[in-house]
C-alpha atoms as an extended CHARMM CRD file, in Angstrom:
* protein
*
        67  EXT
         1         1  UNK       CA            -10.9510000000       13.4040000000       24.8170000000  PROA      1               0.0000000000
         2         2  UNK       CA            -10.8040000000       13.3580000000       20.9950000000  PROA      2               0.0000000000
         3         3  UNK       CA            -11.8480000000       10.0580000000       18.7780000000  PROA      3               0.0000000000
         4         4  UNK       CA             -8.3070000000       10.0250000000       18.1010000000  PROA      4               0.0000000000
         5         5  UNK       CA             -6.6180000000       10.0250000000       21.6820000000  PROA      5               0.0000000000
         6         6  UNK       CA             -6.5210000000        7.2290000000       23.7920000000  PROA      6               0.0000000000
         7         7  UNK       CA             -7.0290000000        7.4360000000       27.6760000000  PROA      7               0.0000000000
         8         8  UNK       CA             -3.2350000000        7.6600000000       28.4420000000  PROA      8               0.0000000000
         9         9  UNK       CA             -3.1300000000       10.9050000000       26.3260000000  PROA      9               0.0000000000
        10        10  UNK       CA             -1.2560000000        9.0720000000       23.1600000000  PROA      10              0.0000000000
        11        11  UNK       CA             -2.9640000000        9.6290000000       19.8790000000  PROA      11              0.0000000000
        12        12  UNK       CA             -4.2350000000        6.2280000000       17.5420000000  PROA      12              0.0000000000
        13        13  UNK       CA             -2.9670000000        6.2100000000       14.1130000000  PROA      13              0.0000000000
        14        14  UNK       CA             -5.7070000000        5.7350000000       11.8160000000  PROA      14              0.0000000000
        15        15  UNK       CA             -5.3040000000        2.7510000000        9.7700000000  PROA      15              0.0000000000
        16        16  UNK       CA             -3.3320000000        2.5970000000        6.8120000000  PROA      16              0.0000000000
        17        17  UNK       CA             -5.1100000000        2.1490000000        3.3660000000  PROA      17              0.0000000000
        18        18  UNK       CA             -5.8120000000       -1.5320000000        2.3110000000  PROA      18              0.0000000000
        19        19  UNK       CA             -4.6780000000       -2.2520000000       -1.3860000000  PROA      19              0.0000000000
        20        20  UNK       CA             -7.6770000000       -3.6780000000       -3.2470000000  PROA      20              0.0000000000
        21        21  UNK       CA             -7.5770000000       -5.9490000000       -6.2640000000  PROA      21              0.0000000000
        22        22  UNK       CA             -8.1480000000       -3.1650000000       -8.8270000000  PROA      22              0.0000000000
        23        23  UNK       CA             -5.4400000000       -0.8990000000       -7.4820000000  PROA      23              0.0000000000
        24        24  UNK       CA             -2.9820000000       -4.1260000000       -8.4660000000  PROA      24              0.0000000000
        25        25  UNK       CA             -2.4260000000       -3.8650000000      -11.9240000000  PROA      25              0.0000000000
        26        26  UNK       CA             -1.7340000000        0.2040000000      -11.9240000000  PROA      26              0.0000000000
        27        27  UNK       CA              0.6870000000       -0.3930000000       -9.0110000000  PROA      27              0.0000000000
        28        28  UNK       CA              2.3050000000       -3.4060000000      -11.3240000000  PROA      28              0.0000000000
        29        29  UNK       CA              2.3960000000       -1.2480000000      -14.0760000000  PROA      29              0.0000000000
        30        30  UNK       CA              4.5870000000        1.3910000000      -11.9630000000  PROA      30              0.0000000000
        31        31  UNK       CA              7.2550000000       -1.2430000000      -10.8100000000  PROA      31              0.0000000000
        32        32  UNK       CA              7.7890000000       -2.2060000000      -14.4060000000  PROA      32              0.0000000000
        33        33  UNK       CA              8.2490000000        1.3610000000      -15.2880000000  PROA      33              0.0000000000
        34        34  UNK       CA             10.9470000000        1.7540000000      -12.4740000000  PROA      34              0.0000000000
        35        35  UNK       CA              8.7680000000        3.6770000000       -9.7350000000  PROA      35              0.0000000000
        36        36  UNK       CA             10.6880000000        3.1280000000       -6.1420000000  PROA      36              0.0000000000
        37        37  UNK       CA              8.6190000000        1.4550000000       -4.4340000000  PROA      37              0.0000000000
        38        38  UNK       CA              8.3510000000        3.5960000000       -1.0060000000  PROA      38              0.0000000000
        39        39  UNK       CA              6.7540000000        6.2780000000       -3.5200000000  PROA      39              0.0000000000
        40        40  UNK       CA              4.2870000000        3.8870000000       -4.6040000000  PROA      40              0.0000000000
        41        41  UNK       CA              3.5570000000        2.6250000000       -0.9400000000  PROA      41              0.0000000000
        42        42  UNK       CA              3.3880000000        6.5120000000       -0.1230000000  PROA      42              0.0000000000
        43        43  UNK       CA              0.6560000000        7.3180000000       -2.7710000000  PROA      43              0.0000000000
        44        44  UNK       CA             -1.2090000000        4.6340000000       -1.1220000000  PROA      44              0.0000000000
        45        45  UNK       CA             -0.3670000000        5.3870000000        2.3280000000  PROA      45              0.0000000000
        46        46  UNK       CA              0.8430000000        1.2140000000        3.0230000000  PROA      46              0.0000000000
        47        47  UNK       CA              4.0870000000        0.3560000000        3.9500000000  PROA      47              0.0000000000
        48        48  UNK       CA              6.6450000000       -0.3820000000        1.5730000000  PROA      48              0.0000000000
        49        49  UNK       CA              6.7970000000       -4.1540000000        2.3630000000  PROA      49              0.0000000000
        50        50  UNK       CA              3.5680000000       -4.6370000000        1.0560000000  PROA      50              0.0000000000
        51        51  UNK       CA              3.8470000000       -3.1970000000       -2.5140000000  PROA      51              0.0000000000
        52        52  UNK       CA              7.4330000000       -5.5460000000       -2.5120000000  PROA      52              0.0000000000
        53        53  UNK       CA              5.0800000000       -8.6250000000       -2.1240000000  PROA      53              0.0000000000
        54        54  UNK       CA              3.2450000000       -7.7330000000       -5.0670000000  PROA      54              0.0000000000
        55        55  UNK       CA              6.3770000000       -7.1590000000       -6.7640000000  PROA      55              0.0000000000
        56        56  UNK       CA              7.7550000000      -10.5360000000       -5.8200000000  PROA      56              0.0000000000
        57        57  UNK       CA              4.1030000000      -12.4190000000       -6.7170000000  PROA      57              0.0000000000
        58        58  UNK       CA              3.5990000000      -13.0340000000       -2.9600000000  PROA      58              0.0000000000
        59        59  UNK       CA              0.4110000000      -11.2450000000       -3.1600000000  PROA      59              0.0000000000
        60        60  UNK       CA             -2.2880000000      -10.3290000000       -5.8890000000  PROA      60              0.0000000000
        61        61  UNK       CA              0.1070000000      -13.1690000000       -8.6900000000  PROA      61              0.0000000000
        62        62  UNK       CA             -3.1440000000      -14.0210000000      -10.7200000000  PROA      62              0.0000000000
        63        63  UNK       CA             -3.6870000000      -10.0400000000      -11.2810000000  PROA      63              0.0000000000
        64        64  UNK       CA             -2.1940000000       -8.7240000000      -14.4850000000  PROA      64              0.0000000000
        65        65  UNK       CA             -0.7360000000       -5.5220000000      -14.9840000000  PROA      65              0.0000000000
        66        66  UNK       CA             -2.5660000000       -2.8670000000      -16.5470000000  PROA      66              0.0000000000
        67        67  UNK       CA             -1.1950000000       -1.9430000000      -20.1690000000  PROA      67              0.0000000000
């Protein structure tokens, strides 16, 4: 058995990326330039939801954009 299969045959997905502070203001930078926001999640493997908090200030609101 393989570090990625579990007992019952299935296969684990390995986690998906965490954003960090300093990838905030590049990825606020891209929403203001009109980027959909599934590419942007794509790029950093996270789901789309999580790149629309940022966009809405739910998450990461005291980090500016980049210029």
């Amino acid at each position: 058995m393989t570090e990625d299969t579990e007992p019952s045959g299935g296969h684990r997905r390995k986690p998906s990326y965490r954003i960090k502070p300093t990838d905030v203001p590049i990825i606020k930078k891209r929403i203001r330039l009109g980027e959909f926001l599934n590419r942007i999640a794509a790029d950093y493997d996270v789901n789309p939801g999580r790149i629309a908090e940022i966009k809405k200030g739910l998450r990461f609101a005291s980090i500016p954009e980049q210029n």
